[in-house]
C-alpha positions as CSV (number, residue, x, y, z in Angstrom):
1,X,-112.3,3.4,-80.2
2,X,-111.2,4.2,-83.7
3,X,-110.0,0.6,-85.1
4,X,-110.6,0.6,-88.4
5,X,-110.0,4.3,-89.1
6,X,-107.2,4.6,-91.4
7,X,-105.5,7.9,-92.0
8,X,-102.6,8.9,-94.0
9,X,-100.3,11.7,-92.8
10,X,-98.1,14.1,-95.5
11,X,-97.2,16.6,-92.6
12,X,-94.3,18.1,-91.0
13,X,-93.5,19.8,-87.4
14,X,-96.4,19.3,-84.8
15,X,-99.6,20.2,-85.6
16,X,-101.0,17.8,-87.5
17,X,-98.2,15.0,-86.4
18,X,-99.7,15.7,-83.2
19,X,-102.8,15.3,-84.6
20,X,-102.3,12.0,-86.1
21,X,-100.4,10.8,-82.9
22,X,-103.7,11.2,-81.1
23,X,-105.9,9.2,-83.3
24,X,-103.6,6.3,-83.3
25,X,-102.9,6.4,-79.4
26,X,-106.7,5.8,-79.5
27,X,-107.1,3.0,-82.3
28,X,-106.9,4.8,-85.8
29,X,-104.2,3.4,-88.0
30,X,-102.1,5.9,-88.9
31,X,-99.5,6.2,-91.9
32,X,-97.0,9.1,-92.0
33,X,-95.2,9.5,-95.4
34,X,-92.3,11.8,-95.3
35,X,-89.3,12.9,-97.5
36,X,-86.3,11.5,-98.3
37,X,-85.2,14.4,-95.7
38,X,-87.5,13.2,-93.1
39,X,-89.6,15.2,-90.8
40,X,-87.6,18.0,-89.8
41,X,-88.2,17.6,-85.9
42,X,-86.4,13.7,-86.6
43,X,-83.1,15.7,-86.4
44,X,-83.9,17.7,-83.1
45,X,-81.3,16.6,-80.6
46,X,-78.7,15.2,-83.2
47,X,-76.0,17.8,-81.9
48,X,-76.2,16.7,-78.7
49,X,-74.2,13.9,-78.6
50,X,-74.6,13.2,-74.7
51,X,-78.3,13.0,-74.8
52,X,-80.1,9.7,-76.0
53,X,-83.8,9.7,-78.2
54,X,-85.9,11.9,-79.3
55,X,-88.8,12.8,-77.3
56,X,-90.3,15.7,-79.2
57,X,-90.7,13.1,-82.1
58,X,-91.3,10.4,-80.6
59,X,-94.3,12.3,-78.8
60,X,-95.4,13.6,-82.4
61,X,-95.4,10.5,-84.1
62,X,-95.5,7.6,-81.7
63,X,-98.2,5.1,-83.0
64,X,-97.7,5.4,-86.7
65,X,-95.8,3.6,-89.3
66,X,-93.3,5.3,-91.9
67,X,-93.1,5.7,-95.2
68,X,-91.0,7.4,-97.2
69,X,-92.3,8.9,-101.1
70,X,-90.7,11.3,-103.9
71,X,-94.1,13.1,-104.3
72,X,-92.5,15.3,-107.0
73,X,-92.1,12.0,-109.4
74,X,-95.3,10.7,-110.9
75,X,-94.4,7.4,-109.4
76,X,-94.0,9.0,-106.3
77,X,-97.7,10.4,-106.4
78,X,-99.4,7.5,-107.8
79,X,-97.8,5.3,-104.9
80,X,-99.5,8.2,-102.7
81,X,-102.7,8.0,-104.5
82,X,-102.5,4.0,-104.1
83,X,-102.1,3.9,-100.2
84,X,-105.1,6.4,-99.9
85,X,-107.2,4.2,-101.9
86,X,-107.7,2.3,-98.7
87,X,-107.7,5.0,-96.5
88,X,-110.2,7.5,-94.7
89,X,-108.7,10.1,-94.0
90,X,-105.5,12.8,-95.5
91,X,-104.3,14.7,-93.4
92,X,-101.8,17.3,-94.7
93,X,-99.7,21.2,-93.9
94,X,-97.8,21.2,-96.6
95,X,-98.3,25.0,-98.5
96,X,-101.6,24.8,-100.5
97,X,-99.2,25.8,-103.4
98,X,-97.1,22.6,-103.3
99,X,-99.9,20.1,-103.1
100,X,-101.6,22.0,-106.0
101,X,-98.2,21.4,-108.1
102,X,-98.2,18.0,-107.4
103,X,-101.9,17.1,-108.1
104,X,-102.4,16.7,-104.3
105,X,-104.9,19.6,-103.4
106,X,-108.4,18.8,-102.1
107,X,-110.1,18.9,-106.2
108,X,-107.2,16.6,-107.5
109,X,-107.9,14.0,-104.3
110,X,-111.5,14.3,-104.8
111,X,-112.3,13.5,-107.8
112,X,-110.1,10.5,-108.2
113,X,-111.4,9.7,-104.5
114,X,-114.6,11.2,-103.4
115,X,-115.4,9.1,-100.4
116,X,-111.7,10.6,-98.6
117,X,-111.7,13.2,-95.9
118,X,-109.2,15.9,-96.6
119,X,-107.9,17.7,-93.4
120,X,-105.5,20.8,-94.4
121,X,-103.7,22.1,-91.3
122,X,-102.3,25.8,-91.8
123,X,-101.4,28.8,-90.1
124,X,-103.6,30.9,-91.2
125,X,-106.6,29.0,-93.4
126,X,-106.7,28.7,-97.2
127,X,-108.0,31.7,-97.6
128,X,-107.1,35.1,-98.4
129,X,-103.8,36.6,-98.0
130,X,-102.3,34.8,-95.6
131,X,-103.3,31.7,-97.3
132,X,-99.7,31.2,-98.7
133,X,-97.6,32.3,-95.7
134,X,-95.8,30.1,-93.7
135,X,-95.7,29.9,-89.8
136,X,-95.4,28.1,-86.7
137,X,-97.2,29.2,-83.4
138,X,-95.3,31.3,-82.2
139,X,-96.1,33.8,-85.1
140,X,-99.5,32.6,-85.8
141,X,-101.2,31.0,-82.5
142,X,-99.3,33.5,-80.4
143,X,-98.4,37.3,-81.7
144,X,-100.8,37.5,-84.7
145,X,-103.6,36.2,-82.8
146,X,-103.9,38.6,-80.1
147,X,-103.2,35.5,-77.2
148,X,-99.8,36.6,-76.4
149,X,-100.3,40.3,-76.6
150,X,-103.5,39.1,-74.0
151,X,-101.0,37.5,-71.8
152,X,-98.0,40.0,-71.7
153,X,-98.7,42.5,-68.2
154,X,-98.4,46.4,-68.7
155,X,-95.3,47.2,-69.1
156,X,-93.5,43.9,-70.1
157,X,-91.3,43.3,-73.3
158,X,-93.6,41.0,-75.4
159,X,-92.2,36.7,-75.1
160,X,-92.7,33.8,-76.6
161,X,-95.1,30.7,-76.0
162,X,-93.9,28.1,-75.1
163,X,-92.1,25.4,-77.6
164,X,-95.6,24.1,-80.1
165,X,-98.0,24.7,-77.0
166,X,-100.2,26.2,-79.5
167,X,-99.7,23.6,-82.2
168,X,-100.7,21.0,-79.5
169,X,-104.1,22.8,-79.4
170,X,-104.5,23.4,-82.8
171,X,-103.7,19.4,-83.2
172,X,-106.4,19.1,-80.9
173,X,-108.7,21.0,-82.8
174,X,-107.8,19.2,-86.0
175,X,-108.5,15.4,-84.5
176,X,-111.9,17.0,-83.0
177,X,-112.6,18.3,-86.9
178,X,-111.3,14.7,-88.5
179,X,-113.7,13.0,-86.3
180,X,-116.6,15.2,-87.0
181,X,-116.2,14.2,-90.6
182,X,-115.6,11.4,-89.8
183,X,-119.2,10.7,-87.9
184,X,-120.7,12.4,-91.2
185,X,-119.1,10.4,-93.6
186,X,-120.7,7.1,-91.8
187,X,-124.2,8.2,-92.6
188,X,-123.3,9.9,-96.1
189,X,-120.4,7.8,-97.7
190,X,-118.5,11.2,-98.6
191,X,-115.5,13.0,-98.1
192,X,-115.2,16.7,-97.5
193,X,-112.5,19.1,-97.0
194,X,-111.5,20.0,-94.1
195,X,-109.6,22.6,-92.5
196,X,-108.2,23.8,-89.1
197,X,-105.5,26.7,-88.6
198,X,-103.4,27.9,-86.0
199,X,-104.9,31.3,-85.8
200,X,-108.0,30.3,-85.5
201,X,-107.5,27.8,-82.9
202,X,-105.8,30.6,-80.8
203,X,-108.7,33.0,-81.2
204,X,-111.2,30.1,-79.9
205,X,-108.7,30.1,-77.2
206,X,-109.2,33.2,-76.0
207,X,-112.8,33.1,-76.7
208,X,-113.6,35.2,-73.1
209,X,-111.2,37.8,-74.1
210,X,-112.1,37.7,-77.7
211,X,-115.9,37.5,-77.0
212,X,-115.7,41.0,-75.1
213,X,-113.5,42.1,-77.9
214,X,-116.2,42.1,-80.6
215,X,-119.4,42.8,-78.4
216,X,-118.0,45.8,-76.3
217,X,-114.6,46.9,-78.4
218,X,-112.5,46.9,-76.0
219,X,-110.8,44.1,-73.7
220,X,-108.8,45.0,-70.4
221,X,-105.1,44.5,-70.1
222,X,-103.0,41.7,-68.2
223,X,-102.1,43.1,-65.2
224,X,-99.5,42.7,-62.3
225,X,-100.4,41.3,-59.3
226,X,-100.0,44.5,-57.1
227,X,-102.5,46.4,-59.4
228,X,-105.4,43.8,-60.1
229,X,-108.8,44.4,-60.2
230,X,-109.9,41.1,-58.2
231,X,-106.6,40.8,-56.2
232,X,-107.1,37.9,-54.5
233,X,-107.4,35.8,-58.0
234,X,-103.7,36.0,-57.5
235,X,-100.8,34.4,-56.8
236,X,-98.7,34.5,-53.7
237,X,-95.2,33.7,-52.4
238,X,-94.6,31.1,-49.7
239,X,-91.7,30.0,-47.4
240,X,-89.0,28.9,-49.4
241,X,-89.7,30.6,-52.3
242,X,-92.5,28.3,-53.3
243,X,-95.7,30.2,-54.9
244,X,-99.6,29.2,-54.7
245,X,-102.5,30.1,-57.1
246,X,-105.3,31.5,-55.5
247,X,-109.1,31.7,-57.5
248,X,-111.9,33.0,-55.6
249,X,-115.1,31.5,-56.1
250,X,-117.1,35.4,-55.4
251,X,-118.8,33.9,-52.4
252,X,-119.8,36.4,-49.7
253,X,-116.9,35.0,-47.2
254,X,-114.3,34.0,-49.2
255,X,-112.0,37.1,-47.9
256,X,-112.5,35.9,-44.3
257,X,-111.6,32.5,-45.7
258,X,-108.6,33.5,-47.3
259,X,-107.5,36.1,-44.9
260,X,-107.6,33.3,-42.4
261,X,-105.9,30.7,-44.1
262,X,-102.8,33.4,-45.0
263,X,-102.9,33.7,-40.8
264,X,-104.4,37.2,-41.0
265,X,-107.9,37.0,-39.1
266,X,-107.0,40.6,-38.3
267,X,-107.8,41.6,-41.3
268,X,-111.1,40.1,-42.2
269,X,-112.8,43.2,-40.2
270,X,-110.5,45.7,-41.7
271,X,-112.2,48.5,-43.9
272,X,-110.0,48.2,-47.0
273,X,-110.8,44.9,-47.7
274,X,-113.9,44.3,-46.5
275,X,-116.1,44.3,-49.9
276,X,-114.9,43.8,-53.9
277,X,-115.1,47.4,-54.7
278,X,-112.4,48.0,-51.7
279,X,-110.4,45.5,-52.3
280,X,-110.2,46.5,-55.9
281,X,-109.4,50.3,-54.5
282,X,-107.0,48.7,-52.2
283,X,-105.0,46.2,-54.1
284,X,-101.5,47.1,-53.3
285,X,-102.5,46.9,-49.8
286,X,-104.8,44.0,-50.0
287,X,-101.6,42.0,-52.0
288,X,-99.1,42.8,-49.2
289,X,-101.1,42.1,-46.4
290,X,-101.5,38.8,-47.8
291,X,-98.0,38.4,-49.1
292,X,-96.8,38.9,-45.4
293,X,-99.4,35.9,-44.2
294,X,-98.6,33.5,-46.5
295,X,-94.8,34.1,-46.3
296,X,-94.7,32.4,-42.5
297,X,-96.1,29.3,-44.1
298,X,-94.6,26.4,-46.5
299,X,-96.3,25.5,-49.5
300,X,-97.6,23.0,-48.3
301,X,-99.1,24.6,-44.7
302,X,-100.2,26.9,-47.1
303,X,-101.6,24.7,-49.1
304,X,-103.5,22.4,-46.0
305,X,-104.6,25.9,-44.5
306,X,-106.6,26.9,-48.2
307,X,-108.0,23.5,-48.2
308,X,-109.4,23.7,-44.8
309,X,-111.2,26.7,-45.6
310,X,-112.0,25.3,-49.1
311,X,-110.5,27.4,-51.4
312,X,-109.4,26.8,-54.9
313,X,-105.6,26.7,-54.9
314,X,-103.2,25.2,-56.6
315,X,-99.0,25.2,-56.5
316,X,-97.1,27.3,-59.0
317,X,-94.7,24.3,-60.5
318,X,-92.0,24.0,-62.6
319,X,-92.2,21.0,-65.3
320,X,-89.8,19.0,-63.3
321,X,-92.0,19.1,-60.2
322,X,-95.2,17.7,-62.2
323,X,-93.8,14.7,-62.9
324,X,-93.6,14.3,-59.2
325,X,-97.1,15.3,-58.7
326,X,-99.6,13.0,-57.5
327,X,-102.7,14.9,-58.9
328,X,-100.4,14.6,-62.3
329,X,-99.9,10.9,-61.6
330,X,-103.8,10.1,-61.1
331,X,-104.7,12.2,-64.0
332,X,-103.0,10.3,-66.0
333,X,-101.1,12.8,-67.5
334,X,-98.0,10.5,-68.5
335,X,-97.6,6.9,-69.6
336,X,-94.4,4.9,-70.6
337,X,-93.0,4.6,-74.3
338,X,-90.4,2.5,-76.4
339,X,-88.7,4.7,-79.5
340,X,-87.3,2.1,-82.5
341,X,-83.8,2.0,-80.5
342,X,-85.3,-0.1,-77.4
343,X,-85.0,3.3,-75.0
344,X,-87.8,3.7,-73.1
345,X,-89.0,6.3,-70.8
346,X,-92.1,8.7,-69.9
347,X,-93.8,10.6,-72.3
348,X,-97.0,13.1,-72.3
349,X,-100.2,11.2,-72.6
350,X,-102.7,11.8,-75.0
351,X,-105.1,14.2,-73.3
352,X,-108.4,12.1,-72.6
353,X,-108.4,8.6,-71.7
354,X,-111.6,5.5,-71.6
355,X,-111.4,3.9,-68.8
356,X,-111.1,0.2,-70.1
357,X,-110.1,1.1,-73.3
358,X,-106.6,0.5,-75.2
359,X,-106.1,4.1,-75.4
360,X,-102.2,4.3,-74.9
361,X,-99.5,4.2,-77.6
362,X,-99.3,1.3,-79.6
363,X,-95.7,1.5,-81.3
364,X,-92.5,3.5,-81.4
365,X,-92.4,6.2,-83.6
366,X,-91.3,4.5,-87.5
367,X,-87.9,5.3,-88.0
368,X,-87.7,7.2,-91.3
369,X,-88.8,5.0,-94.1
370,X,-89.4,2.2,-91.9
371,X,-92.5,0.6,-93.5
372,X,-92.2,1.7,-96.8
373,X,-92.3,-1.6,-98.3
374,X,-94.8,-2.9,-96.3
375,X,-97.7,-0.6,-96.9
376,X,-96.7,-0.6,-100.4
377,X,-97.1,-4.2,-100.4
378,X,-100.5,-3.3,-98.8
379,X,-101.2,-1.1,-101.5
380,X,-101.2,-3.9,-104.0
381,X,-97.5,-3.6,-105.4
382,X,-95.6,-6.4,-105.9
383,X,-92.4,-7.3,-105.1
384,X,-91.0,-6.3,-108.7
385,X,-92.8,-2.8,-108.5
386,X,-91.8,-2.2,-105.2
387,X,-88.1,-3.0,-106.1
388,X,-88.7,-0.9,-109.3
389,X,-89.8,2.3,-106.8
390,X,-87.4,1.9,-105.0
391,X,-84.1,1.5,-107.6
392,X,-86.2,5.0,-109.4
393,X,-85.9,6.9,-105.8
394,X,-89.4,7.2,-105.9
395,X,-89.8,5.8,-102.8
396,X,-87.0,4.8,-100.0
C-alpha cells in the first residue's frame, strides 16, 4: 500500500521505531540512521548469554535498512541532508535542543527542503515547559497522563505499564499523523511539521474518562470487583484457577442470562439482584453469589455456558496462553520473522492487515550500520566519497 513512500528514521527506543516498523511492514521504504552507539534497545538481551536474538528490536525495526551517521560533523549532516533529498518523510525523537544544534530542526529541514514531512515524536510536545524533558511511557503515557492513576483500584500502591505499551500506541498515532500528511502533500506538493507525543496519545486514550473529566469535573475511581457499581461487568474465578471477563450488554435479561450460565437460576428471582439499582446496592453479594456458580465450572464449561446464553465473555490469559489462542491465531495477531543472524521465530504483527496485500515484514531488522554504503551510494556519493566518509568517522 505505501510502495514508493520513502521515510528516513533519526530515532531511538520505540515510539517512533515502532512507528517506522509499521510503515515498512506495509510498503514504505524505510531508512533508520543511528549512532556509532546504535539504538540503545540493539543491546537489550546482550547479558544474557543463554538467550539467542533480539525480539524487542527486531519488532521495532524489522523492515528497514541501517545506516550509521556522525550527525555532529558537518559531513555527517550533509550525508543526512543528501539521503532526505530523496525522501518523504523524517521522522525523529531526538530532544528538540539537539536537532536545533545540529541544523536538524523543522526550519533548518525546511527550507533547504520544503516538499519533506517532518514528524517529531516527544513525550510531551514541543511546546512549553515540558518541551525539553525527557521520558518514556511510563512517566509520560502512564503517571503524568492520568491513565495509570485511572487504572490503579482504591486502595492500591500505584504500578507500572507494561514494557512501551504506550509507546506502541503513540507509534500508532504517529504512522496515523505521517499518513495524513502524507495524503495532503499529494494534492499540495508540501511538507509540514508534524508532531505526536506520548502524553497526548495517553489522554486520547482515555478519552471516556477524560471526556467526563472536563465536562462534569470529576471522573469516578477504579474500583474492586466486590464494590462495583455495575458488578456483573466483572470478572470471575473458575475451576482451576482460571478467570473469565464478563461485559453486559444492559439488556433487560441479561442477569437471568448470566445468573443461569454461572448455574444459579435460583437467583434470577431473588430481590437483591433483580434490577441495576439493586445490584449496585448489592454488589458484594451479587459478586459472591456469582463467584460460587462459576467456581463448579472450568473455563471452558464456563465459557460454552456464556455463549449459549450469548453473553460477551472472554478468558483472562497470560501472554503465553495467547499464542495458543485460536481467536489470536485467526486475527492474525502474529506472523514469522528472520533477524540478520538466520534465527527465526514469531513476532507481533503489525496491527491491521489487507487482505491480499503484501502487508507482512519485508526484511530482518539492519544490523547496525548495515547499509551505510549502500544508501550512500543512493544518495549520489561515489565510491571515493563514500571511502572518504567513512576513513573521517563520519559515517560507519
Amino acid at each position: 500500500m505505501l510502495e514508493g513512500l520513502k521515510i528516513v528514521e533519526l530515532a531511538t527506543y520505540v515510539a517512533a521505531p515502532v512507528a517506522g516498523m509499521v510503515m515498512a511492514e506495509w510498503g514504505a521504504e524505510v531508512i533508520k540512521v543511528e549512532s556509532k552507539a546504535g539504538d540503545p534497545t540493539r543491546h537489550l538481551f546482550r547479558s544474557q548469554g543463554h538467550l539467542q536474538g533480539n525480539p524487542v528490536f527486531e519488532f521495532e525495526n524489522r523492515g528497514k535498512r541501517g545506516v550509521v551517521l556522525d550527525t555532529s560533523t558537518a559531513e555527517g549532516r550533509e550525508a543526512l541532508l543528501r539521503i532526505l533529498e530523496s525522501a518523504d518523510v523524517f521522522l525523529t525523537n531526538v530532544r528538540p535542543s539537539a536537532l536545533k544544534r545540529a541544523k536538524l530542526d523543522f526550519e533548518s529541514i525546511h527550507e533547504r527542503l520544503p516538499g519533506l514531512i517532518y514528524c517529531s515524536v516527544s513525550g510531551y510536545g514541543l511546546e512549553g515547559p515540558g518541551a525539553e524533558a525527557p521520558a518514556f511511557d511510563i512517566a509520560a503515557f502512564w503517571a503524568r497522563s492520568g491513565v495509570g492513576s485511572a487504572s490503579f483500584p482504591r486502595g492500591v500502591d500505584p504500578f507500572p505499564c507494561r514494557p512501551a505499551m504506550g509507546d506502541a500506541f503513540c507509534g500508532l498515532a504517529t504512522a496515523s499523523a505521517i499518513l495524513a500528511a502524507v495524503v495532503e502533500k499529494s494534492r499540495t506538493g508540501k511538507g509540514r511539521l508534524v508532531e505526536s507525543s506520548l502524553m497526548r496519545s495517553a489522554v486520547f486514550s482515555i478519552g471516556w474518562d477524560m471526556s467526563i473529566q472536563l465536562k462534569y469535573g470529576k471522573v469516578s475511581a477504579t474500583r474492586t470487583r466486590t464494590h462495583l457499581h455495575d458488578p456483573l461487568n466483572n470478572f470471575f474465578p473458575t475451576a482451576g484457577g482460571h478467570w473469565l471477563c464478563i461485559v453486559p450488554r444492559q439488556a433487560a435479561n441479561e442477569w437471568v442470562a448470566i445468573a443461569r450460565a454461572a448455574g444459579r437460576d435460583d437467583l434470577a428471582g431473588d430481590a437483591r439482584f433483580a434490577t441495576a439499582r439493586a445490584r449496585s446496592q448489592n454488589a458484594e453479594a451479587c459478586v459472591a453469589a456469582l463467584d460460587e456458580g462459576f467456581a463448579a465450572f472450568s473455563l471452558t464449561e464456563a465459557g460454552e455456558r456464556l455463549a449459549a446464553n450469548d453473553v460477551i465473555w472472554a478468558p483472562v490469559q497470560t501472554p503465553g496462553e495467547v499464542v495458543q489462542d485460536p481467536f489470536a491465531q485467526a486475527a492474525g495477531c502474529f506472523v514469522e520473522v528472520e533477524d540478520a543472524d538466520g534465527l527465526r521465530y514469531a513476532a507481533p504483527a503489525a496491527p491491521a492487515r489487507f487482505p491480499g496485500a503484501d502487508d507482512g515484514p519485508k526484511r530482518p531488522a539492519p544490523k547496525l550500520g548495515q547499509h551505510t554504503r549502500q544508501v550512500l551510494a543512493e544518495a549520489g556519493y561515489d565510491d571515493a566519497a563514500i571511502d572518504a566518509l567513512l576513513a573521517g568517522g563520519a559515517a560507519v
